[in-house]
C-alpha positions as CSV (number, residue, x, y, z in Angstrom):
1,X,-53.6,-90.1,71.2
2,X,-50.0,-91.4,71.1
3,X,-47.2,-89.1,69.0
4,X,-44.4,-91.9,67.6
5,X,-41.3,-91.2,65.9
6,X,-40.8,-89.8,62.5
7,X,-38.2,-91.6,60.8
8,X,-35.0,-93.6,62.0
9,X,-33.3,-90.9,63.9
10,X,-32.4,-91.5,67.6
11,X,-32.4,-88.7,70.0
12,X,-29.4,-89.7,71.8
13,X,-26.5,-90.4,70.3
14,X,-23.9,-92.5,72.8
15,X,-20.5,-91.0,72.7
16,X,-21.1,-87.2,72.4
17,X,-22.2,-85.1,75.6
18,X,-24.1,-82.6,74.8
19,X,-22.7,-78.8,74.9
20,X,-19.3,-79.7,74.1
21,X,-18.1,-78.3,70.2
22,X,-15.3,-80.1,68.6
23,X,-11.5,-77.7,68.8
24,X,-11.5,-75.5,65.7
25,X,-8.6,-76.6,63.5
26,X,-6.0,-73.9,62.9
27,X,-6.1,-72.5,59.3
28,X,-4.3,-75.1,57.0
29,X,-4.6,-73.9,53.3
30,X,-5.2,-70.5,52.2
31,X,-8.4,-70.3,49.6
32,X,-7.2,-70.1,45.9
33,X,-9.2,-69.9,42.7
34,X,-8.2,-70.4,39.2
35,X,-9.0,-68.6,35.9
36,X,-9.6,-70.2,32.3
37,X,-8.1,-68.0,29.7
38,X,-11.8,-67.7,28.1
39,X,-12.6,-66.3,31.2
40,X,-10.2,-63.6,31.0
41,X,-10.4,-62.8,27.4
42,X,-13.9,-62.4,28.3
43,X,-13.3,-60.1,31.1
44,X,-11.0,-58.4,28.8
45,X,-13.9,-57.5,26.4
46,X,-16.1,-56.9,29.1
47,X,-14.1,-54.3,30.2
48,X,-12.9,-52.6,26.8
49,X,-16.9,-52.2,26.1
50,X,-17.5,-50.5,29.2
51,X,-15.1,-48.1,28.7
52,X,-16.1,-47.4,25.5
53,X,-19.4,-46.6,26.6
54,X,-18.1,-44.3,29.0
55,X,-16.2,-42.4,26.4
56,X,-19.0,-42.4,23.9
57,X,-22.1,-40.3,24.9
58,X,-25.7,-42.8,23.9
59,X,-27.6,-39.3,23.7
60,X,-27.2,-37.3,20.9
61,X,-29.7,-34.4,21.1
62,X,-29.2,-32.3,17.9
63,X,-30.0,-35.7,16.1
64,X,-32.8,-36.2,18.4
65,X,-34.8,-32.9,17.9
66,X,-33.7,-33.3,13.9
67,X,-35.6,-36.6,13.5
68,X,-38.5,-35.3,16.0
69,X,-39.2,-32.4,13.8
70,X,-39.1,-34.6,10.9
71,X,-41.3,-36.8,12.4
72,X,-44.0,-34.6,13.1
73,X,-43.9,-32.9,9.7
74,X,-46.8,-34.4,7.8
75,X,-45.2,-34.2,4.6
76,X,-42.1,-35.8,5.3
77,X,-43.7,-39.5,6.4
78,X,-44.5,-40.7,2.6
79,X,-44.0,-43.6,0.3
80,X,-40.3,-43.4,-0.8
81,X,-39.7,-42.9,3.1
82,X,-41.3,-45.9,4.4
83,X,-39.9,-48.1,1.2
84,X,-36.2,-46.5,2.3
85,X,-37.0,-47.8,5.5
86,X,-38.1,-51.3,4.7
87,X,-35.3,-51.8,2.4
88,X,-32.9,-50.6,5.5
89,X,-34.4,-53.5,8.0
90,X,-34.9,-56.3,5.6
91,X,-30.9,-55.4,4.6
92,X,-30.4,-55.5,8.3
93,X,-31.7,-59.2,9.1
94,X,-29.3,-60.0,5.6
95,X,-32.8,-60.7,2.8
């Protein structure tokens, strides 16, 4: 069986000993970035939403055990409800 070459590499290169790295050039430029105003505004936003989520508690638990009670009253699930509730979401999506 004979093993030949894969592609047109050549394992020795003339010029280069092996071993030897190339000197590490001293640091010319110091790294920079540069920010679109979009960008900012948008980190702007970002930020004023976060902190208004912080301020503002998501759980309200009076309102929470209100609706659950009237959820599990039979009598309070009825026609008028559900219409109310139709007419809330199709208002919602703007029909």
């Amino acid at each position: 069986m004979t093993i030949e070459r894969v592609g047109f590499t050549d394992p020795i290169q003339p010029g280069k000993r092996p071993g030897k790295s190339e000197p590490v050039s001293q640091r010319a430029k110091s790294d920079s970035i540069n920010v679109s105003t979009e960008a900012v505004e948008k980190g702007e936003l970002y930020r004023a939403i976060e902190m208004v989520k912080a301020a503002a508690p998501d759980v309200r638990a009076d309102r929470i055990a209100e609706l659950r009670a009237k959820i599990n009253d039979p009598s309070y699930i009825n026609e008028r409800i559900i219409n109310a509730t139709a007419d809330k979401i199709m208002e919602s999506f703007g029909l």
